[in-house]
N, C-alpha and C positions, 0 to 999 in steps of 0.2 A: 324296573328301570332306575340305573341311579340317576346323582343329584350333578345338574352341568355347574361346574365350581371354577370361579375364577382367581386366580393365585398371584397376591400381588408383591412384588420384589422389583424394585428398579434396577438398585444399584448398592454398596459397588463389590466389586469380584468378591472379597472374602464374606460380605454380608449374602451376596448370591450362591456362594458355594455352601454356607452354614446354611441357610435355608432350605437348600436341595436337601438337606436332610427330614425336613417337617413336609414337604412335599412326597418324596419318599413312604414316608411313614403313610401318608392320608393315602394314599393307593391301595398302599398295604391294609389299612383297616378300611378301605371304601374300595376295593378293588370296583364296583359295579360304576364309579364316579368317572366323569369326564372331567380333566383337569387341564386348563388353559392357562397360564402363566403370561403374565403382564412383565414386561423386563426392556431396559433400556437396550435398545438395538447392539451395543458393545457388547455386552454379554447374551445376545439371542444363541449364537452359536454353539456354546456350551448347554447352553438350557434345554437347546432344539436336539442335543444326542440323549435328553435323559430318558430310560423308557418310561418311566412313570408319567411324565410330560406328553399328554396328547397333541397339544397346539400349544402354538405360542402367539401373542402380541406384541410386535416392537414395536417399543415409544425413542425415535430416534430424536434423541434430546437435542444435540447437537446442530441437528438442521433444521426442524419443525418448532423447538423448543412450545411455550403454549399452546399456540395454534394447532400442533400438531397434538398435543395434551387434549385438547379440548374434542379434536375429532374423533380421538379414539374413544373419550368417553359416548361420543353420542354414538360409535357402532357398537360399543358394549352395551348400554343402554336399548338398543336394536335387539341383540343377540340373546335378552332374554334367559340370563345366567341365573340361576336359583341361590348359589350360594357363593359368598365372595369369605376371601381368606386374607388380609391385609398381616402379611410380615412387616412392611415397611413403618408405618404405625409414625408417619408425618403428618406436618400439616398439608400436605401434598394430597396425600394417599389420604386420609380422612375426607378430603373434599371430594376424592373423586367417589370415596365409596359412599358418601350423604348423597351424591347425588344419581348414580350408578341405576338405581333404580331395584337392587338386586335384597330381596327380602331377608334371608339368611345372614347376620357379618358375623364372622370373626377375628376377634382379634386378640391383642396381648393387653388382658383386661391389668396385669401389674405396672405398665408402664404409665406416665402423665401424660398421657392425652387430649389435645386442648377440647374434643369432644365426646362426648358419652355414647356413643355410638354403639359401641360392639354390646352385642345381647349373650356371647358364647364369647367361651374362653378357647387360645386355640389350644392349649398343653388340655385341660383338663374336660372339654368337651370335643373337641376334634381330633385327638390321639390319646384318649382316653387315658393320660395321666403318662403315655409312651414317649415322652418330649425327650428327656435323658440320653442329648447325643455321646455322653462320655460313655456308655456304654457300645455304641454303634461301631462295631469295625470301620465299614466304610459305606459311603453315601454318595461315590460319586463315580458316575461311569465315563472312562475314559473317551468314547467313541469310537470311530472306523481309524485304523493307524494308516498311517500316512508313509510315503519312501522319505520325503524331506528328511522328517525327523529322524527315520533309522539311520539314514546317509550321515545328518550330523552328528551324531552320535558314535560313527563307528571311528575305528581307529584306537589308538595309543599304545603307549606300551604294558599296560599294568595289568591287572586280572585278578587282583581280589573282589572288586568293588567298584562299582558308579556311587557316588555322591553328586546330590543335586544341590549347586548353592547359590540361592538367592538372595543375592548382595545388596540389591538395592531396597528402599522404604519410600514412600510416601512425602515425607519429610526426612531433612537430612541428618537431623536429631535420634531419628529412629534404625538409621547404619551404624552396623558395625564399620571401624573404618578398615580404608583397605589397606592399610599398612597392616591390620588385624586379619584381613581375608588373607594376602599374602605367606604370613607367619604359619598360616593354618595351613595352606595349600601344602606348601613345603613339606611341614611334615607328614601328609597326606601322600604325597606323592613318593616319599622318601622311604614310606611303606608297602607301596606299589598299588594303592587306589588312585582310581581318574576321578575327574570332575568335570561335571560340568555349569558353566553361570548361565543362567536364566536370568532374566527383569528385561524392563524397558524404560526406554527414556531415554536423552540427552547425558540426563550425569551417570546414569549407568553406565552408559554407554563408554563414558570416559575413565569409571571405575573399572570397567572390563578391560578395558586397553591395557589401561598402566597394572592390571594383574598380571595379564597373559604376559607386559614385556617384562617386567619384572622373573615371572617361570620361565618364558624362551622351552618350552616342551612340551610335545604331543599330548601329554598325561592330564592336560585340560584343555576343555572345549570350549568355547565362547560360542555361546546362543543367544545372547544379550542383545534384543533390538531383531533378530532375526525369527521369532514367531507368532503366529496369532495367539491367539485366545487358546482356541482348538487345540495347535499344533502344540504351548505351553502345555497342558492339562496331559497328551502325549506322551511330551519330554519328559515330566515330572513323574508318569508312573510308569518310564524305564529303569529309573534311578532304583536303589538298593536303599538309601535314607537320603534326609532331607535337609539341612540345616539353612535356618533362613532367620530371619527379625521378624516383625511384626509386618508381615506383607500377603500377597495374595497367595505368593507361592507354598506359605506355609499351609494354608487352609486347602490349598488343592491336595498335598501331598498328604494331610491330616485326614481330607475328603476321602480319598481312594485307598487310603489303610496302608500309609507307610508309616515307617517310625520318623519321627519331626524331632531335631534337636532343635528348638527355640528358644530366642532370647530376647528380654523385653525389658525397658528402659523406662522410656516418658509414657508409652502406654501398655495396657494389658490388656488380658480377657478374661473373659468367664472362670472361672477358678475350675468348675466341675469340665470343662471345657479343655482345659490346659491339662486335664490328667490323663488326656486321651493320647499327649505327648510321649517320646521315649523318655523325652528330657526336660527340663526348664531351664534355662539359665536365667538370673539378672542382676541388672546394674547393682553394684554397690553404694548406690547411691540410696540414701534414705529415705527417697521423694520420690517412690518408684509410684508410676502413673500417672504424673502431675501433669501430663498432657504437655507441658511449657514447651514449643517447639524451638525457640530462642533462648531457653536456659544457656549460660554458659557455663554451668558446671560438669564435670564429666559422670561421664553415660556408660552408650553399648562400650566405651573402651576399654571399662574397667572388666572386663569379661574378656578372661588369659586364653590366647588360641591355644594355649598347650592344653589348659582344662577340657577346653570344649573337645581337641580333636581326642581326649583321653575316654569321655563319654560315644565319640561317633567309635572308636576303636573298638571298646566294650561292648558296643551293638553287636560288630563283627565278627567279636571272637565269640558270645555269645551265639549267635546264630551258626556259626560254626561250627561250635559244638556241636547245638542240635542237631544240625545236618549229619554230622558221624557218629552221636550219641556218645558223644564224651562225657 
């Protein structure tokens, strides 16, 4: 009989979709384990298609915030979990797992943690040293397809290629801008690949406008503001490649094993992380990572749409080959 394990991940989308990978893995080497996953209600839905994922527990932040915090700890507590697995490694998630009741922790014994908690490491006792997502093709299952997304999707006139591109960030320091998405579409389309935009939000939403009026052509989609969670994760692995900033889209499309041209500015990531990319691009800015989301120095701009669409092309012709063994 394995060990009932509780898996903790709140938030947010790209920290949940990098984690589906150590969740993953711990199936894989505890396949006899029962694995229930702790995750804020926003992201239940993704979490809730992974097979590896037996149960899940939404902590819907949003409407319960503490209160609703505190009652799930006492059903977990109830529920009698052997072993807990804290990804998130806050002061949050520390508190819940001191008090959890749950014998076993592990956690990410390298990081500053304001408590001493974790007895086990998760890379080097929980996946026995298998942590190394830059090796992982993919880690992320799409789930049940849906007609929405095929619907929006079909059309255009082109037929090399879907490019998936995720325009929008976080912060607006971390956009390419869209005078740069523009320039890029162009010659995309001018080659006979479609696109299509993904994100959400307000200023995306206005960043997709002024794209689309800007094209006036079939040969791009706007999905911008039009799907969930779920129905994103879909869209993103009908595409052929990815190219996106430092956002959720990039991690889904990195998730499921497509090739990601990415581009980073005021922040990064994992260096062994980024090699799982086709590509990297960044800022020409000498202060790459400073986080400053108010810098007024220039950023994602200095990153040439003719560069970047010269790397998505290369994918293309590339894979083209292979496909006829050129």
């Amino acid at each position: 009989m394995g060990e009932k394990a509780l898996f903790i991940r709140f938030s947010s989308l790209g920290d949940v979709i990098i984690s589906n990978y150590s969740a993953m893995m711990t199936k894989q080497i505890h396949p006899d384990w029962s694995i229930t996953w702790l995750v804020d209600s926003l992201y239940a839905p993704i979490v809730r298609s992974q097979p590896w994922v037996d149960f899940v527990i939404e902590w819907d932040r949003a409407k319960s915030g503490n209160s609703g915090f505190l009652k799930i700890l006492r059903d977990v507590r109830r529920a009698k979990f052997n072993v807990v697995v804290d990804m998130h490694s806050t002061d949050r998630s520390n508190f819940f797992v001191c008090l959890s009741g749950i014998p076993v922790k592990y956690g990410n014994m390298n990081l500053n943690i304001p408590f001493k908690i974790y007895a086990r490491d998760i890379d080097t006792d929980l996946l026995k040293g298998k942590g190394d997502i830059s090796r992982c093709r993919s880690y992320l299952a799409a789930g049940e397809p849906t007609g929405k997304v095929a619907a929006l999707l079909e059309g255009g006139d082109s037929s090399r290629g879907l490019i998936i591109m995720a325009i929008g960030a976080s912060y607006p320091k971390k956009r390419w801008p869209v005078s740069s998405w523009i320039q890029f579409s162009r010659l995309a389309i001018s080659k006979g690949y479609r696109l299509a935009m993904v994100g959400d939000g307000k200023d995306e939403e206005r960043a997709a406008y002024e794209i689309e009026k800007a094209l006036r052509t079939s040969s791009i989609i706007n999905a911008v503001g039009k799907l969930s969670l779920s129905e994103l994760v879909e869209a993103v692995s009908r595409g052929d490649i990815v190219l996106s900033g430092d956002t959720g889209p990039m991690h889904i499309g990195r998730a499921l094993g497509l090739p990601v041209v990415a581009m980073f500015g005021p922040s990064l990531v994992n260096k062994d992380y980024m090699a799982g990319f086709y590509k990297t691009l960044f800022s020409s800015c000498g202060e790459l990572g400073c986080a400053r989301w108010t810098c007024g120095k220039p950023c994602l701009e200095t990153i040439e749409p003719d560069k970047v669409f010269s790397y998505v092309e290369k994918y293309f012709n590339e894979a083209e080959a292979l496909r006829y063994g050129r």
